[in-house]
C-alpha positions in Angstrom: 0.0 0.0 0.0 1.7 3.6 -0.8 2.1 6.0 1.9 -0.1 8.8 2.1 0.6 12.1 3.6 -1.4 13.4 6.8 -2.3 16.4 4.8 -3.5 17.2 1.6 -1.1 19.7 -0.2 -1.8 23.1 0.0 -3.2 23.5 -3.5 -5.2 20.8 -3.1 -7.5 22.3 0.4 -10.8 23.1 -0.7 -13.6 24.4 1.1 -17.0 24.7 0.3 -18.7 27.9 0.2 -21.6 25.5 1.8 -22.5 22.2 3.4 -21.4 19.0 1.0 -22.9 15.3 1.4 -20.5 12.9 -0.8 -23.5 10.1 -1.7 -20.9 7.3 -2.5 -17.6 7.1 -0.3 -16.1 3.7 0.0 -14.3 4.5 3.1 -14.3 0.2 3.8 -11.6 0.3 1.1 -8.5 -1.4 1.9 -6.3 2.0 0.8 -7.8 4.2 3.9 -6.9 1.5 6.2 -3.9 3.8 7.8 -5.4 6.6 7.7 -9.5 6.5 7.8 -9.8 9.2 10.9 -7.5 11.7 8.9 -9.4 11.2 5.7 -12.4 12.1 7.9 -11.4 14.8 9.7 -10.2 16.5 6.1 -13.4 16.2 4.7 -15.3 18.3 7.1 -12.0 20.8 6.8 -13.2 20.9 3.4 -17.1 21.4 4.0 -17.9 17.8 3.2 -19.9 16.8 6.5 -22.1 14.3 5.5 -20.4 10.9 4.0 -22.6 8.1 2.2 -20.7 5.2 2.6 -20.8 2.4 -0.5 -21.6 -1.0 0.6 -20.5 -3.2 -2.0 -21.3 -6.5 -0.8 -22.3 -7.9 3.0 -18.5 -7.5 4.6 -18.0 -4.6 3.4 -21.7 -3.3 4.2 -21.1 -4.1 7.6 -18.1 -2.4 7.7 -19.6 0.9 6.8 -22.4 0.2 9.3 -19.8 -0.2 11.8 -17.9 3.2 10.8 -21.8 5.0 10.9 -22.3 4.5 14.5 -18.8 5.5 15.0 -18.9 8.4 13.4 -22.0 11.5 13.2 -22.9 12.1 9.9 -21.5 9.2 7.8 -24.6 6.4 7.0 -24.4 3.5 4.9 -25.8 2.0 2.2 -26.3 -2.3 2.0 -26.2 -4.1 -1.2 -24.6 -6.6 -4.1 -22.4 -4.9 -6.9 -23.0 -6.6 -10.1 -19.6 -7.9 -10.3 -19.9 -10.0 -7.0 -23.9 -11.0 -8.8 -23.1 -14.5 -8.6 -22.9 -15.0 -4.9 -26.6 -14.2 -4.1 -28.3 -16.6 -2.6 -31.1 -17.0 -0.5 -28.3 -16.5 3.2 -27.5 -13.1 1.7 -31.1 -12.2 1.0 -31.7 -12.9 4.4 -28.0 -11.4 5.5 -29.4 -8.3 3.8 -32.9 -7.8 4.7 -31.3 -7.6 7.8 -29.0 -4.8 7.5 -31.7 -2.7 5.8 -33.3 -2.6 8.9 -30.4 -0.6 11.0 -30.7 2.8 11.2 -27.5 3.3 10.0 -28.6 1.9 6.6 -29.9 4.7 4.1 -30.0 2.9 1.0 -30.2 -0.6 -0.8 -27.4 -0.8 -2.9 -24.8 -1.0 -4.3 -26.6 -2.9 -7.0 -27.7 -2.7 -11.0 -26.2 -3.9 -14.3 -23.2 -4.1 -15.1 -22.3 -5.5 -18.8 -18.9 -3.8 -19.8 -17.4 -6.3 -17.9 -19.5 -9.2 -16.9 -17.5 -10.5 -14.3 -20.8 -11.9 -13.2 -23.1 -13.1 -16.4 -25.8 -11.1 -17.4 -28.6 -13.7 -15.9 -26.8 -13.6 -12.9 -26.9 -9.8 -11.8 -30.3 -9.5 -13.2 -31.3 -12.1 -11.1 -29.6 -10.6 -7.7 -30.6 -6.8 -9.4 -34.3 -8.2 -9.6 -34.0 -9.7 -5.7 -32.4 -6.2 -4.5 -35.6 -4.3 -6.0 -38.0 -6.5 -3.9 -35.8 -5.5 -1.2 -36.0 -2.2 -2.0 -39.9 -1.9 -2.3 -40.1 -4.3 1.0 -38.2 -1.8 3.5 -39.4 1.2 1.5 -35.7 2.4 1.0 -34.2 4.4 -1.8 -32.0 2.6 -4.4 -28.2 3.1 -5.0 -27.8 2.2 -8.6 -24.6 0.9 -10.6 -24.9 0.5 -14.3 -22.3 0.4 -17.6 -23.3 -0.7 -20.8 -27.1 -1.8 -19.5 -29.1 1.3 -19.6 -31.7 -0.2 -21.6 -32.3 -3.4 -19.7 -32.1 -1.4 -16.8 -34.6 1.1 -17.5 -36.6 -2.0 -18.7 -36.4 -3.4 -15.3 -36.8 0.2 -13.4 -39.7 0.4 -15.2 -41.8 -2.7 -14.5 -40.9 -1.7 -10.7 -41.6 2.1 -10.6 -45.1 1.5 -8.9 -43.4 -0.1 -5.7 -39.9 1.3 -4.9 -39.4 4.7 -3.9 -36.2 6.9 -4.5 -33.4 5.8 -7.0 -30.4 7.3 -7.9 -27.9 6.5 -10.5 -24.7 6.8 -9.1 -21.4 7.8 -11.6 -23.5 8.5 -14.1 -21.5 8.4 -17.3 -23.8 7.3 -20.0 -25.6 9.0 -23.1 -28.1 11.6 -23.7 -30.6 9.1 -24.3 -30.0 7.1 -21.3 -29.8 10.2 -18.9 -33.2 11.2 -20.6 -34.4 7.6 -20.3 -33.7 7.8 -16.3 -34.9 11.0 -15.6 -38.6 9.9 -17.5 -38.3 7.5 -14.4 -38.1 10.3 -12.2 -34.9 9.0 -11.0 -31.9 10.8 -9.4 -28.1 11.5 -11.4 -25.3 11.4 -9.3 -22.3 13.3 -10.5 -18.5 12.5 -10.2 -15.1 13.5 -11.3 -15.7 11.7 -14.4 -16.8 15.2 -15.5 -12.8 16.4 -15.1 -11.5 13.8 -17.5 -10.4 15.0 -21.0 -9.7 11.9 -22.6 -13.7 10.7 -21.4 -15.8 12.9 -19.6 -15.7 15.6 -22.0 -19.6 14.4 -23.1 -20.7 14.7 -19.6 -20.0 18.8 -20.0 -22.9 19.0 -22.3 -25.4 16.9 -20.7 -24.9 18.4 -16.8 -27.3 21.1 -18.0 -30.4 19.0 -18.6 -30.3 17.1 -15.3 -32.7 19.4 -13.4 -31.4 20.7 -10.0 -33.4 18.9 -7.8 -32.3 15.6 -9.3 -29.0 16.4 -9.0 -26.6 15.2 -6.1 -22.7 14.7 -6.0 -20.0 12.1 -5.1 -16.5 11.3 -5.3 -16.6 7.1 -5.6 -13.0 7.7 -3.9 -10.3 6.0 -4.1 -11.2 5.5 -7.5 -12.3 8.8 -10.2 -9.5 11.3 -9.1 -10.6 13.7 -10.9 -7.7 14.3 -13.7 -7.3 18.4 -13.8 -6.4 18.9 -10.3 -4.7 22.3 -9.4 -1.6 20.0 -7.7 0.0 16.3 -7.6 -1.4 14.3 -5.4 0.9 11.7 -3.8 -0.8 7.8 -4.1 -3.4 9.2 -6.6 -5.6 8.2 -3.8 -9.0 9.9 -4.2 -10.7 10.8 -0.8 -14.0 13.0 -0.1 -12.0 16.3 0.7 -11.5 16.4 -2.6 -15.8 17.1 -3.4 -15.8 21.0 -3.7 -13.3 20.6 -6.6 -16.1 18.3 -8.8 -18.4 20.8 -7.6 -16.6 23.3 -8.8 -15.9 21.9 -12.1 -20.4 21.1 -12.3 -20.9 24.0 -11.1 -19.0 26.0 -14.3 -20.3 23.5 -17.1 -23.8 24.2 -15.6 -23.5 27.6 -15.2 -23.8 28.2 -11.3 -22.6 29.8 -9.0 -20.6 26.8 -6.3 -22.6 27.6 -3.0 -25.8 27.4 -5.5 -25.1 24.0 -6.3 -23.7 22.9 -3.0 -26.9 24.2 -1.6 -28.6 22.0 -3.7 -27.4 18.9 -4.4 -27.0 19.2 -0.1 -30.4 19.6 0.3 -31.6 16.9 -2.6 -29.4 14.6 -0.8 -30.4 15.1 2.9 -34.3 14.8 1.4 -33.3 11.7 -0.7 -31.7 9.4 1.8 -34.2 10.8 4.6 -31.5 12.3 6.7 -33.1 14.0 9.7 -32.3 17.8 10.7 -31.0 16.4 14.1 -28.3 14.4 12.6 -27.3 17.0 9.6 -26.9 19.3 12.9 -24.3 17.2 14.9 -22.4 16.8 11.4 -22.4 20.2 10.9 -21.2 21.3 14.6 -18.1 18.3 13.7 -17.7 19.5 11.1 -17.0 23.1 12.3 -14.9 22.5 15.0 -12.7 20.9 12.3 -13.2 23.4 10.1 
Protein backbone atom coordinates (compact mmCIF):
# COMPACT_ATOMS: atom_id res chain seq x y z
CA UNK A 1 0.00 0.00 0.00
CA UNK A 2 1.67 3.59 -0.83
CA UNK A 3 2.13 5.99 1.92
CA UNK A 4 -0.14 8.82 2.06
CA UNK A 5 0.62 12.13 3.58
CA UNK A 6 -1.38 13.40 6.76
CA UNK A 7 -2.26 16.37 4.85
CA UNK A 8 -3.52 17.24 1.59
CA UNK A 9 -1.08 19.68 -0.20
CA UNK A 10 -1.80 23.05 -0.05
CA UNK A 11 -3.17 23.45 -3.54
CA UNK A 12 -5.23 20.77 -3.14
CA UNK A 13 -7.49 22.33 0.39
CA UNK A 14 -10.77 23.10 -0.68
CA UNK A 15 -13.64 24.41 1.12
CA UNK A 16 -16.98 24.67 0.32
CA UNK A 17 -18.71 27.87 0.15
CA UNK A 18 -21.60 25.47 1.79
CA UNK A 19 -22.47 22.16 3.45
CA UNK A 20 -21.40 19.02 0.96
CA UNK A 21 -22.91 15.27 1.43
CA UNK A 22 -20.52 12.92 -0.81
CA UNK A 23 -23.46 10.13 -1.70
CA UNK A 24 -20.88 7.28 -2.52
CA UNK A 25 -17.63 7.07 -0.26
CA UNK A 26 -16.15 3.70 -0.05
CA UNK A 27 -14.27 4.47 3.06
CA UNK A 28 -14.29 0.24 3.80
CA UNK A 29 -11.58 0.31 1.07
CA UNK A 30 -8.49 -1.37 1.93
CA UNK A 31 -6.26 1.96 0.76
CA UNK A 32 -7.80 4.24 3.92
CA UNK A 33 -6.94 1.47 6.15
CA UNK A 34 -3.88 3.78 7.84
CA UNK A 35 -5.39 6.64 7.71
CA UNK A 36 -9.47 6.48 7.82
CA UNK A 37 -9.80 9.17 10.87
CA UNK A 38 -7.48 11.74 8.93
CA UNK A 39 -9.42 11.20 5.71
CA UNK A 40 -12.45 12.15 7.87
CA UNK A 41 -11.44 14.77 9.66
CA UNK A 42 -10.19 16.52 6.13
CA UNK A 43 -13.39 16.23 4.73
CA UNK A 44 -15.29 18.29 7.14
CA UNK A 45 -12.04 20.79 6.82
CA UNK A 46 -13.24 20.92 3.38
CA UNK A 47 -17.08 21.37 3.98
CA UNK A 48 -17.91 17.76 3.17
CA UNK A 49 -19.85 16.84 6.51
CA UNK A 50 -22.15 14.30 5.53
CA UNK A 51 -20.40 10.93 3.97
CA UNK A 52 -22.62 8.11 2.24
CA UNK A 53 -20.69 5.16 2.62
CA UNK A 54 -20.83 2.37 -0.48
CA UNK A 55 -21.57 -1.04 0.60
CA UNK A 56 -20.53 -3.20 -1.96
CA UNK A 57 -21.34 -6.55 -0.77
CA UNK A 58 -22.30 -7.94 2.98
CA UNK A 59 -18.48 -7.48 4.55
CA UNK A 60 -17.97 -4.60 3.44
CA UNK A 61 -21.75 -3.34 4.15
CA UNK A 62 -21.08 -4.10 7.60
CA UNK A 63 -18.13 -2.36 7.68
CA UNK A 64 -19.61 0.87 6.79
CA UNK A 65 -22.40 0.15 9.31
CA UNK A 66 -19.82 -0.20 11.76
CA UNK A 67 -17.91 3.17 10.80
CA UNK A 68 -21.80 5.00 10.86
CA UNK A 69 -22.35 4.45 14.49
CA UNK A 70 -18.76 5.52 15.05
CA UNK A 71 -18.91 8.38 13.36
CA UNK A 72 -22.00 11.46 13.19
CA UNK A 73 -22.85 12.10 9.94
CA UNK A 74 -21.47 9.16 7.85
CA UNK A 75 -24.57 6.43 7.02
CA UNK A 76 -24.37 3.48 4.93
CA UNK A 77 -25.84 1.95 2.16
CA UNK A 78 -26.29 -2.27 1.96
CA UNK A 79 -26.21 -4.05 -1.23
CA UNK A 80 -24.56 -6.58 -4.15
CA UNK A 81 -22.36 -4.89 -6.88
CA UNK A 82 -23.05 -6.57 -10.14
CA UNK A 83 -19.58 -7.90 -10.31
CA UNK A 84 -19.90 -9.97 -6.98
CA UNK A 85 -23.87 -10.95 -8.78
CA UNK A 86 -23.08 -14.48 -8.64
CA UNK A 87 -22.85 -14.96 -4.88
CA UNK A 88 -26.56 -14.19 -4.10
CA UNK A 89 -28.28 -16.63 -2.61
CA UNK A 90 -31.15 -17.04 -0.52
CA UNK A 91 -28.32 -16.52 3.22
CA UNK A 92 -27.46 -13.14 1.66
CA UNK A 93 -31.06 -12.20 0.98
CA UNK A 94 -31.72 -12.86 4.44
CA UNK A 95 -27.99 -11.36 5.50
CA UNK A 96 -29.38 -8.26 3.77
CA UNK A 97 -32.92 -7.84 4.68
CA UNK A 98 -31.30 -7.59 7.82
CA UNK A 99 -28.96 -4.81 7.50
CA UNK A 100 -31.74 -2.74 5.81
CA UNK A 101 -33.32 -2.64 8.93
CA UNK A 102 -30.45 -0.62 10.99
CA UNK A 103 -30.69 2.82 11.20
CA UNK A 104 -27.51 3.29 9.99
CA UNK A 105 -28.65 1.87 6.62
CA UNK A 106 -29.86 4.73 4.09
CA UNK A 107 -29.98 2.89 1.01
CA UNK A 108 -30.20 -0.57 -0.78
CA UNK A 109 -27.35 -0.80 -2.86
CA UNK A 110 -24.76 -1.04 -4.32
CA UNK A 111 -26.55 -2.90 -6.97
CA UNK A 112 -27.65 -2.74 -10.97
CA UNK A 113 -26.23 -3.89 -14.31
CA UNK A 114 -23.18 -4.05 -15.15
CA UNK A 115 -22.35 -5.50 -18.77
CA UNK A 116 -18.92 -3.81 -19.78
CA UNK A 117 -17.42 -6.35 -17.88
CA UNK A 118 -19.53 -9.25 -16.92
CA UNK A 119 -17.52 -10.46 -14.25
CA UNK A 120 -20.85 -11.89 -13.18
CA UNK A 121 -23.12 -13.13 -16.39
CA UNK A 122 -25.79 -11.11 -17.39
CA UNK A 123 -28.61 -13.73 -15.90
CA UNK A 124 -26.80 -13.63 -12.92
CA UNK A 125 -26.87 -9.78 -11.83
CA UNK A 126 -30.33 -9.54 -13.23
CA UNK A 127 -31.29 -12.07 -11.08
CA UNK A 128 -29.61 -10.60 -7.72
CA UNK A 129 -30.62 -6.79 -9.40
CA UNK A 130 -34.26 -8.16 -9.64
CA UNK A 131 -33.96 -9.74 -5.65
CA UNK A 132 -32.40 -6.22 -4.46
CA UNK A 133 -35.55 -4.34 -6.05
CA UNK A 134 -38.00 -6.51 -3.93
CA UNK A 135 -35.82 -5.51 -1.21
CA UNK A 136 -36.03 -2.21 -1.97
CA UNK A 137 -39.95 -1.89 -2.29
CA UNK A 138 -40.10 -4.31 1.00
CA UNK A 139 -38.22 -1.84 3.52
CA UNK A 140 -39.45 1.19 1.53
CA UNK A 141 -35.67 2.39 0.99
CA UNK A 142 -34.18 4.37 -1.79
CA UNK A 143 -31.99 2.59 -4.39
CA UNK A 144 -28.16 3.12 -5.01
CA UNK A 145 -27.78 2.23 -8.63
CA UNK A 146 -24.60 0.85 -10.56
CA UNK A 147 -24.88 0.54 -14.25
CA UNK A 148 -22.31 0.37 -17.62
CA UNK A 149 -23.32 -0.74 -20.77
CA UNK A 150 -27.11 -1.78 -19.51
CA UNK A 151 -29.06 1.25 -19.57
CA UNK A 152 -31.66 -0.22 -21.57
CA UNK A 153 -32.33 -3.38 -19.65
CA UNK A 154 -32.06 -1.41 -16.82
CA UNK A 155 -34.60 1.15 -17.54
CA UNK A 156 -36.57 -1.99 -18.74
CA UNK A 157 -36.44 -3.40 -15.27
CA UNK A 158 -36.77 0.24 -13.36
CA UNK A 159 -39.73 0.43 -15.19
CA UNK A 160 -41.75 -2.71 -14.46
CA UNK A 161 -40.88 -1.74 -10.74
CA UNK A 162 -41.62 2.07 -10.60
CA UNK A 163 -45.08 1.52 -8.89
CA UNK A 164 -43.39 -0.11 -5.72
CA UNK A 165 -39.94 1.27 -4.87
CA UNK A 166 -39.44 4.72 -3.87
CA UNK A 167 -36.20 6.91 -4.53
CA UNK A 168 -33.36 5.80 -7.03
CA UNK A 169 -30.41 7.34 -7.92
CA UNK A 170 -27.91 6.47 -10.55
CA UNK A 171 -24.71 6.78 -9.10
CA UNK A 172 -21.36 7.78 -11.57
CA UNK A 173 -23.51 8.47 -14.11
CA UNK A 174 -21.50 8.41 -17.32
CA UNK A 175 -23.82 7.31 -20.05
CA UNK A 176 -25.57 9.00 -23.12
CA UNK A 177 -28.13 11.58 -23.74
CA UNK A 178 -30.65 9.12 -24.30
CA UNK A 179 -29.99 7.12 -21.33
CA UNK A 180 -29.81 10.17 -18.85
CA UNK A 181 -33.20 11.22 -20.56
CA UNK A 182 -34.40 7.57 -20.34
CA UNK A 183 -33.66 7.83 -16.31
CA UNK A 184 -34.95 11.01 -15.59
CA UNK A 185 -38.56 9.91 -17.50
CA UNK A 186 -38.33 7.48 -14.40
CA UNK A 187 -38.10 10.26 -12.16
CA UNK A 188 -34.93 8.95 -10.95
CA UNK A 189 -31.89 10.77 -9.39
CA UNK A 190 -28.10 11.47 -11.37
CA UNK A 191 -25.30 11.39 -9.32
CA UNK A 192 -22.26 13.30 -10.53
CA UNK A 193 -18.53 12.49 -10.18
CA UNK A 194 -15.15 13.48 -11.32
CA UNK A 195 -15.74 11.74 -14.37
CA UNK A 196 -16.80 15.19 -15.45
CA UNK A 197 -12.83 16.41 -15.07
CA UNK A 198 -11.48 13.77 -17.47
CA UNK A 199 -10.41 15.01 -21.01
CA UNK A 200 -9.71 11.86 -22.57
CA UNK A 201 -13.67 10.70 -21.41
CA UNK A 202 -15.78 12.85 -19.61
CA UNK A 203 -15.71 15.63 -22.04
CA UNK A 204 -19.63 14.43 -23.13
CA UNK A 205 -20.65 14.66 -19.63
CA UNK A 206 -20.04 18.83 -20.01
CA UNK A 207 -22.93 18.96 -22.31
CA UNK A 208 -25.41 16.86 -20.74
CA UNK A 209 -24.93 18.42 -16.84
CA UNK A 210 -27.35 21.09 -17.98
CA UNK A 211 -30.35 18.97 -18.65
CA UNK A 212 -30.27 17.08 -15.25
CA UNK A 213 -32.65 19.39 -13.44
CA UNK A 214 -31.41 20.71 -10.05
CA UNK A 215 -33.37 18.93 -7.81
CA UNK A 216 -32.28 15.55 -9.34
CA UNK A 217 -28.96 16.38 -8.97
CA UNK A 218 -26.55 15.21 -6.10
CA UNK A 219 -22.73 14.69 -5.95
CA UNK A 220 -19.95 12.09 -5.14
CA UNK A 221 -16.54 11.26 -5.29
CA UNK A 222 -16.56 7.11 -5.61
CA UNK A 223 -13.01 7.67 -3.91
CA UNK A 224 -10.33 5.96 -4.12
CA UNK A 225 -11.22 5.47 -7.51
CA UNK A 226 -12.26 8.78 -10.24
CA UNK A 227 -9.47 11.32 -9.07
CA UNK A 228 -10.59 13.65 -10.95
CA UNK A 229 -7.68 14.33 -13.74
CA UNK A 230 -7.35 18.42 -13.79
CA UNK A 231 -6.43 18.94 -10.35
CA UNK A 232 -4.66 22.31 -9.38
CA UNK A 233 -1.60 19.98 -7.73
CA UNK A 234 -0.05 16.30 -7.61
CA UNK A 235 -1.44 14.34 -5.40
CA UNK A 236 0.89 11.66 -3.77
CA UNK A 237 -0.76 7.79 -4.09
CA UNK A 238 -3.36 9.18 -6.56
CA UNK A 239 -5.62 8.17 -3.84
CA UNK A 240 -9.04 9.87 -4.19
CA UNK A 241 -10.70 10.83 -0.82
CA UNK A 242 -13.96 12.99 -0.13
CA UNK A 243 -12.03 16.33 0.69
CA UNK A 244 -11.52 16.44 -2.60
CA UNK A 245 -15.79 17.05 -3.45
CA UNK A 246 -15.76 21.02 -3.66
CA UNK A 247 -13.28 20.57 -6.58
CA UNK A 248 -16.05 18.34 -8.77
CA UNK A 249 -18.43 20.82 -7.65
CA UNK A 250 -16.64 23.31 -8.80
CA UNK A 251 -15.93 21.86 -12.15
CA UNK A 252 -20.36 21.09 -12.28
CA UNK A 253 -20.86 24.03 -11.12
CA UNK A 254 -18.96 25.96 -14.30
CA UNK A 255 -20.30 23.46 -17.08
CA UNK A 256 -23.82 24.18 -15.56
CA UNK A 257 -23.47 27.59 -15.21
CA UNK A 258 -23.77 28.16 -11.29
CA UNK A 259 -22.60 29.77 -9.04
CA UNK A 260 -20.61 26.79 -6.32
CA UNK A 261 -22.64 27.63 -3.05
CA UNK A 262 -25.77 27.38 -5.50
CA UNK A 263 -25.08 23.97 -6.30
CA UNK A 264 -23.72 22.92 -2.97
CA UNK A 265 -26.91 24.19 -1.56
CA UNK A 266 -28.56 22.03 -3.73
CA UNK A 267 -27.41 18.92 -4.38
CA UNK A 268 -26.98 19.16 -0.13
CA UNK A 269 -30.36 19.62 0.34
CA UNK A 270 -31.63 16.94 -2.56
CA UNK A 271 -29.38 14.57 -0.76
CA UNK A 272 -30.41 15.06 2.94
CA UNK A 273 -34.26 14.85 1.39
CA UNK A 274 -33.26 11.68 -0.67
CA UNK A 275 -31.66 9.40 1.82
CA UNK A 276 -34.22 10.78 4.63
CA UNK A 277 -31.53 12.31 6.66
CA UNK A 278 -33.13 13.98 9.66
CA UNK A 279 -32.34 17.77 10.75
CA UNK A 280 -30.96 16.38 14.15
CA UNK A 281 -28.32 14.36 12.60
CA UNK A 282 -27.25 17.01 9.59
CA UNK A 283 -26.93 19.33 12.89
CA UNK A 284 -24.34 17.19 14.91
CA UNK A 285 -22.42 16.79 11.41
CA UNK A 286 -22.42 20.18 10.87
CA UNK A 287 -21.20 21.31 14.63
CA UNK A 288 -18.15 18.25 13.73
CA UNK A 289 -17.66 19.45 11.05
CA UNK A 290 -16.98 23.06 12.33
CA UNK A 291 -14.91 22.48 15.03
CA UNK A 292 -12.66 20.86 12.25
CA UNK A 293 -13.16 23.45 10.08
Amino acid sequence: MPPFDDVLPEGLRFRSPAPLVDIGANLTHESFARDREAVIRRARAAGVDTLILTGTDLEHAEQAVGLARDHAGLHATAGIHPHDASQWSPSLEAAMRELHRMPEVVAVGECGLDFNRNFSTPAEQERAFEAQLGLAAESGLPLFLHERDAGRRMRDMLHAWRDDISRAVVHCFTADRETLYGYLDLDLHIGLTGWLCDERRGHHLRELVGAIPLNRLMVETDCPYLLPRNLPAKLKGRRHEPALLPWIVREIAHWRGNTEAELARATTATALAFFGLDGDDTRQALEEGQRHG
